[in-house]
N, C-alpha and C positions, 0 to 999 in steps of 0.2 A: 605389681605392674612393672616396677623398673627391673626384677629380676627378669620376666616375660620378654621386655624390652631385647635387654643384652644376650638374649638364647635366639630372640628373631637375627638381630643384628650378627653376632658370630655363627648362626647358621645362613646368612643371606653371601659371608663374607668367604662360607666353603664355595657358593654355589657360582661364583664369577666364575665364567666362561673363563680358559685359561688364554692368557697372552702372552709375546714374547716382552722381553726386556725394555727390548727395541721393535717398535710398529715394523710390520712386513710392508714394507715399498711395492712388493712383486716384484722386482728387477732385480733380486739377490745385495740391495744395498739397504742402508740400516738406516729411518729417519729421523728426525725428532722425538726425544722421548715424549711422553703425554706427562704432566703432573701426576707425582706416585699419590696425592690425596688433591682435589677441588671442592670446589662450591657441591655443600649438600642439597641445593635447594632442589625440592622436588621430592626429594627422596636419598635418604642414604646410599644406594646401590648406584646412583648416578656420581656421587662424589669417587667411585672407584677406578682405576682406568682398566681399559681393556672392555670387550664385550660385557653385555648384563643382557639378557635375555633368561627366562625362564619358561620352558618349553611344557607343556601338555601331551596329555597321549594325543596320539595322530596331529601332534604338531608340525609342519613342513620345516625342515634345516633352512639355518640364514644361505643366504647365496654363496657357493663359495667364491666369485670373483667380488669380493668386496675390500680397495685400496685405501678407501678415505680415512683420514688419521681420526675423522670426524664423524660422527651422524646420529641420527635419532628420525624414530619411527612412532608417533601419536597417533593419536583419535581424535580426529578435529574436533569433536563435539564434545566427550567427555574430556579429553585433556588425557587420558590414560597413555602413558608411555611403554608401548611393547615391547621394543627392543632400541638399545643404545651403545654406543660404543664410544668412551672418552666424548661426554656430551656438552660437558664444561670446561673444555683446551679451550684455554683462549687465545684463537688463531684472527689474521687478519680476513675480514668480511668481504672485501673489493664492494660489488654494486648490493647484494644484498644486503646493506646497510641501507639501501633507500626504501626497502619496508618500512624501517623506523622513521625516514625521511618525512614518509607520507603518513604513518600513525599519530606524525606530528602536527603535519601544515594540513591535511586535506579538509581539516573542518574548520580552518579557520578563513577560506576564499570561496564564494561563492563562484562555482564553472562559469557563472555568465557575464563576471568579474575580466573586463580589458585592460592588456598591462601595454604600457607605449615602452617599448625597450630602449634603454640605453645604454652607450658604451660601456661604464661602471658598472651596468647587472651580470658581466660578460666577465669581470676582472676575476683574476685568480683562479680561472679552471687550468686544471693540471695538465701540465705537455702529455701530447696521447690519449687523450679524454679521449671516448667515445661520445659525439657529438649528435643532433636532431637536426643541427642546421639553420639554428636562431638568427638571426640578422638585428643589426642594431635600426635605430628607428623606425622601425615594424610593430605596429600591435600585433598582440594575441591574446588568447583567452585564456582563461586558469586551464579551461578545460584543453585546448592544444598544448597545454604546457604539461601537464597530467601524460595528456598522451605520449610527449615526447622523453618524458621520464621513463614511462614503463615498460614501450614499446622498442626506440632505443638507446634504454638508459643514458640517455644523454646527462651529461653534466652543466650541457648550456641550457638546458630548461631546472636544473635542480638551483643553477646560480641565481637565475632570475627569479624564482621562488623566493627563494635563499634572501636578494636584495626584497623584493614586495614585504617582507617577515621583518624587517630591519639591519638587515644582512646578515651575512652567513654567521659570525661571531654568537649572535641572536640564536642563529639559527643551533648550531650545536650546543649551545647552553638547553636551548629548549626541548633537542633531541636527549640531552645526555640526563631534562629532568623524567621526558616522555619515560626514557627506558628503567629508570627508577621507580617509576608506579608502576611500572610493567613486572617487576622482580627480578629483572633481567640483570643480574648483579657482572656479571664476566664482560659488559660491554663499556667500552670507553670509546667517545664518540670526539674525532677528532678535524674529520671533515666530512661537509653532511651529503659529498654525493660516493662516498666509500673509497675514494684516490685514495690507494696509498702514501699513511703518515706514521711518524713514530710514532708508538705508542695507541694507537688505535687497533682495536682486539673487540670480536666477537665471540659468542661460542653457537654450536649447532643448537642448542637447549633454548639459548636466547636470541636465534633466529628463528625458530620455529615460533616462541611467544610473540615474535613483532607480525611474523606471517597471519597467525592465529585471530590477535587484537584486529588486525588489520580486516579481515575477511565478514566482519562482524558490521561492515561501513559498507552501502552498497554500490560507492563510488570508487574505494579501493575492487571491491570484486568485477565491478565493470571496467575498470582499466587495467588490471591484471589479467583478465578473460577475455581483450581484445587480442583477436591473430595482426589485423593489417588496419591500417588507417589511413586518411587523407590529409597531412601537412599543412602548413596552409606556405607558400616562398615570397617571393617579389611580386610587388603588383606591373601589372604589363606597362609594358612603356606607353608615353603619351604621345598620342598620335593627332595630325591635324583631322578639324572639325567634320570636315566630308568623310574622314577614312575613320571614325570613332565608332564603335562599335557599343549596343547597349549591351550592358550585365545583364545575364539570364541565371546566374547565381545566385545570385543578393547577397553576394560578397564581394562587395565592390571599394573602391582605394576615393583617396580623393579625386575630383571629376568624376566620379563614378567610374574609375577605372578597372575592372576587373582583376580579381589577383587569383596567378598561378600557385597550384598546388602539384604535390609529389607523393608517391608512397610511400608508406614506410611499414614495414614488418617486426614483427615481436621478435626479438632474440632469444626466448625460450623458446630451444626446439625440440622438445616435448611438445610445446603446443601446437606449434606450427610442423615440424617437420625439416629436413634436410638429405641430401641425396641418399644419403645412406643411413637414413634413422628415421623412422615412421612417426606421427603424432602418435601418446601414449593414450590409449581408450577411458577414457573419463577424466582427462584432465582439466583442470581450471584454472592454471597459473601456479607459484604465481611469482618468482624472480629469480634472475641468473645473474653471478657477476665474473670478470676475469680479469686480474693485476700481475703484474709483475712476481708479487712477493703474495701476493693470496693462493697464486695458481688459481684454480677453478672451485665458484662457490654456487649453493644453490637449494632451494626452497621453493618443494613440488604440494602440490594442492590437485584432491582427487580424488573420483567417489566411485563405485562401483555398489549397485544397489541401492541398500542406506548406508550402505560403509563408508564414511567417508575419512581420509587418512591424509596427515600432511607427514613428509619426508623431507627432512634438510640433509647434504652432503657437502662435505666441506673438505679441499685438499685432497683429491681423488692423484694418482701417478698418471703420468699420459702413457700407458700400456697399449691404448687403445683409443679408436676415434671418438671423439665426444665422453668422453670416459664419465664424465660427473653428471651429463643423463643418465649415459646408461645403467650405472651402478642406485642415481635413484630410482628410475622406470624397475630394476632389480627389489630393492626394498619395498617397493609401493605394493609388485605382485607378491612377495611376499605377506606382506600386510593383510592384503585381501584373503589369502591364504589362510592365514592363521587367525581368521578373527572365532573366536571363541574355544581358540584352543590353546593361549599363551595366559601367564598370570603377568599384571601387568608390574614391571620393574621400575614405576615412578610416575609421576604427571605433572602438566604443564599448570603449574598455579597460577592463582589470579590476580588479580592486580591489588595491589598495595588499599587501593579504597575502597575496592568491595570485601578485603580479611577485615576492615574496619567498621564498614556497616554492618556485618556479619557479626561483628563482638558484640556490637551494640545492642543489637538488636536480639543477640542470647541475652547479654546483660536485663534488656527490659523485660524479656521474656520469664529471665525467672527470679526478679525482682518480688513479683504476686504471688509466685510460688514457697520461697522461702518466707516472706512475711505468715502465708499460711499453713509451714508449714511441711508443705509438699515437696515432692522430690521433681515434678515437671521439668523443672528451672533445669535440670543436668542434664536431662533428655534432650532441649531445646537447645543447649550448648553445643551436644553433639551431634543434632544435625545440622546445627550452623556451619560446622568445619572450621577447618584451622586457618583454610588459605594456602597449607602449605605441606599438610600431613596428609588427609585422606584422598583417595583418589574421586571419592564425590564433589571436595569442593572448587573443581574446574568448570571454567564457565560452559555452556554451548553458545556455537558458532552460530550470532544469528543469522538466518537467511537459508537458502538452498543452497546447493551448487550447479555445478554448469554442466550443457548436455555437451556428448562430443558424440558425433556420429562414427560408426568404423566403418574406413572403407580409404581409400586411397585418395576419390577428392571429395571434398566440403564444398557444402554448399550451402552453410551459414556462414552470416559477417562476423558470429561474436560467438563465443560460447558463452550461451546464456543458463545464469541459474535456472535451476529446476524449483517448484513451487518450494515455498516452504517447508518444510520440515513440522510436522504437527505437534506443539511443546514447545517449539521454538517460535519468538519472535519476530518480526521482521522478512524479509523476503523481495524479492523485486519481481515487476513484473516479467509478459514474453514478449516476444518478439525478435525484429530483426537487426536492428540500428540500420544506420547507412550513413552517409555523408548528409549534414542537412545544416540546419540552420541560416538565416538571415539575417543582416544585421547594417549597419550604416557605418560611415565615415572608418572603412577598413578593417572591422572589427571582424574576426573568424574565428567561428564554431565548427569543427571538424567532426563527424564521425568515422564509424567504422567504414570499408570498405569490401570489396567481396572477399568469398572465402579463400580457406588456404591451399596455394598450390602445392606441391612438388617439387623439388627441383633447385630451390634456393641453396646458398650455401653459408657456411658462418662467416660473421665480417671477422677482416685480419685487423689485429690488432699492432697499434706501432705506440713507438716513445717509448721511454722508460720510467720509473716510478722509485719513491723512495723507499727505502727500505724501513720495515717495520721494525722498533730493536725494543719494544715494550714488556712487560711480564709476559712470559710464556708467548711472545708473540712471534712463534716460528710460522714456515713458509717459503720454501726455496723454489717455489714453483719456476718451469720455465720462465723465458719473456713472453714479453706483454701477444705476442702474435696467440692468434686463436689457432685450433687444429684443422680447423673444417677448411678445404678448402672453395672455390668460388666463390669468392668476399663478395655481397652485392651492396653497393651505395645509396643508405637512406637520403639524399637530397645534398646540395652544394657544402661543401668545405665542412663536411662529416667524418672523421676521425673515428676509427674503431679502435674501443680497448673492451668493453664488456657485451 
């Protein structure tokens, strides 16, 4: 077996796609090297740098416009990793680090759960944040705060979280135990809404696991698969008793004052769309983020048929508008492409307590067999899996995914999952969401709003950020401004950075 081993491994080690020294920028300048060895987790062929793909007859070639120093191409369901390149650099994550945010906090607040804000839930967001537009002594709900996380990554709804958790300090301890049961080993978690800090470092491998875990919750897949939302802002002014007007809301402030709402839009534009970049046909989310020192990050979710495929890209060159869509929207058709015509070069493991139940439960398995004996007990080991070696022992994603119509406008409020997956678990139901809820003494429940138009552009991002100086933690990305331009304003004193 171990000669077997080292004949796979040295013939796995001819078949790396060749790379340069130096990653190709596309701009004829030379970036960051990737680590000459990283984390094996997953798979041998992933600790390698440079592309790993393993091609089939009638397999379609990767893209050739592909910049990212970073990326990785899965099966949501099996965990089977098709193609990857330098999947374990651990680079800075900017907002996609709030996957792991929300793998952490979403199941500990009930949505219908009202938080009265205060000045100190607001302390410590980073100059330049990209903001939702929180206001201090306002309630809101878990679930407007959800909203304003994913929709636009706001860092004033991740604080407030952050403080309800026992504050952020809490907060990143808890994320930094989340992404340890995750096996997310390349990730150091240093602030829990992905601002740029020293020393905090992702990789694509363990973005894709937080994406992954996450999508498996059906409150992560509905706030990732919202395009537009309703806010909730200021309750109106108070006016004398003749000129008062009743709520027809039933979101009403004290006196029963009615409170003003605003929209806000998904910053994934894959999902939604932008002047010059279409929604991508079967998407579901599910995060984007953009810093200083990350440049541009991102973790696409997307099915086409039953195929359903997650794609992270990380540190794309701005060659091009929107470049870290495009180059995922790039991989994703790929993906679809080659599904049964690639060997897969690694897989997304599972979490630290299901390699454990798994042991155990070979353990008991062939506990009755060796007493008798029998040989069962080996067989039940090996279809237990390792957690970390065969590509069977990846979880599937429970639930469906979400429908996205083609055509230029939508006319749903949400992309909603598609029924269940038969073999799998869990599932949500259909329908349409909309803005609803009622509630007393100022409390709001937001939902979705109508569908996605056309026409919006990426918000600009201002301020600047610090610089990451941790292991392997390169990233010279532009500043903090985004590419797209007509910045649109999610609601009062909102700050764009992701």
């Amino acid at each position: 077996m171990l000669s077997l081993t080292a004949c796979a491994a040295a013939a796995l080690s001819l078949s790396v796609a060749a790379s340069p020294a130096l990653a190709d920028s596309g701009d004829g300048s030379a970036s960051p090297r990737p680590p000459a060895r990283a984390s094996a987790t997953g798979g041998a062929r992933l600790a390698l740098p440079g592309t790993q793909v393993a091609q089939g007859a009638g397999a379609p070639k990767l893209p050739k416009k592909l910049t990212a120093r970073s990326w990785v191409v899965a099966d949501a369901e099996s965990g089977e990793i098709l193609a990857a390149r330098n999947p374990h650099w651990k680079l800075a994550p900017a907002s996609t680090l709030k996957m792991l945010f929300a793998d952490t906090l979403l199941p500990k607040f009930s949505k219908d759960k009202v938080h009265q804000v205060t000045l100190k839930d607001l302390d410590g967001i980073g100059e330049g944040s990209s903001l939702v537009g929180i206001k201090e002594d306002l309630p809101y709900s878990v679930h407007d705060l959800w909203l304003g996380v994913f929709l636009r990554s706001g860092n004033d709804a991740v604080h407030v979280l952050s403080s309800m958790n026992n504050g952020v300090a809490q907060t990143v301890r808890d994320m930094q135990a989340r992404a340890h049961e995750l096996q997310a080993n390349d990730t150091h978690v240093v602030t829990p809404d992905g601002y740029d800090a020293k020393g905090q470092v992702s990789s694509a491998y363990d973005l894709t696991l937080f994406a992954r875990d996450g999508l498996k919750n059906p409150d992560f897949r509905e706030y990732c698969s919202t395009a537009e939302a309703q806010f909730p802002g200021e309750f109106a002014k108070k006016k004398k008793d003749k000129d008062k007007k009743k709520a027809t809301d039933g979101q009403a402030g004290p006196e029963q004052r009615p409170r003003e709402h605003f929209g806000i839009q998904n910053t994934n534009r894959l999902l939604t769309g932008t002047y010059d970049l279409k929604p991508y046909q079967g998407i579901a989310g599910v995060k984007n983020g953009n810093t200083t020192n990350a440049g541009a990050t991102y973790t696409a979710y997307a099915q086409r048929g039953d195929r359903k495929l997650l794609v992270t890209v990380m540190h794309p060159d701005y060659d091009e508008s929107q470049a870290v869509y495009r180059e995922a929207a790039r991989l994703l058709d790929w993906g679809f492409a080659a599904d049964g015509k690639v060997t897969p070069v690694g897989e997304l493991v599972p979490p630290r307590s299901v390699v454990a139940e798994r042991a155990k439960a070979s353990k008991e398995a062939a506990a009755p067999e060796h007493a008798a004996g029998g040989s069962g007990g080996a067989a039940s080991a090996a279809g237990a899996g390792s957690g970390s070696g065969g590509l069977g022992t990846a979880l599937a994603v429970t639930g469906g995914v979400l429908v996205v119509l083609a055509g230029v406008v939508f006319v749903v409020r949400r992309r909603r999952p598609l029924p269940a997956t038969p073999g799998l678990s869990g599932g949500i139901g259909t329908g349409t969401g909309g803005a609803s809820g009622t509630s007393t003494g100022g409390t709001s429940t937001s939902g979705t709003s109508t569908g996605v138009t056309a026409g919006t552009g990426e918000a600009a991002g201002a301020g600047t950020a610090t610089d990451v100086t941790g292991p392997d933690a390169t990233g010279t990305g532009p500043d903090a401004t985004r590419p797209g331009p007509d910045a649109t304003g999610p609601g009062p004193d909102a700050a764009h950075r992701d």
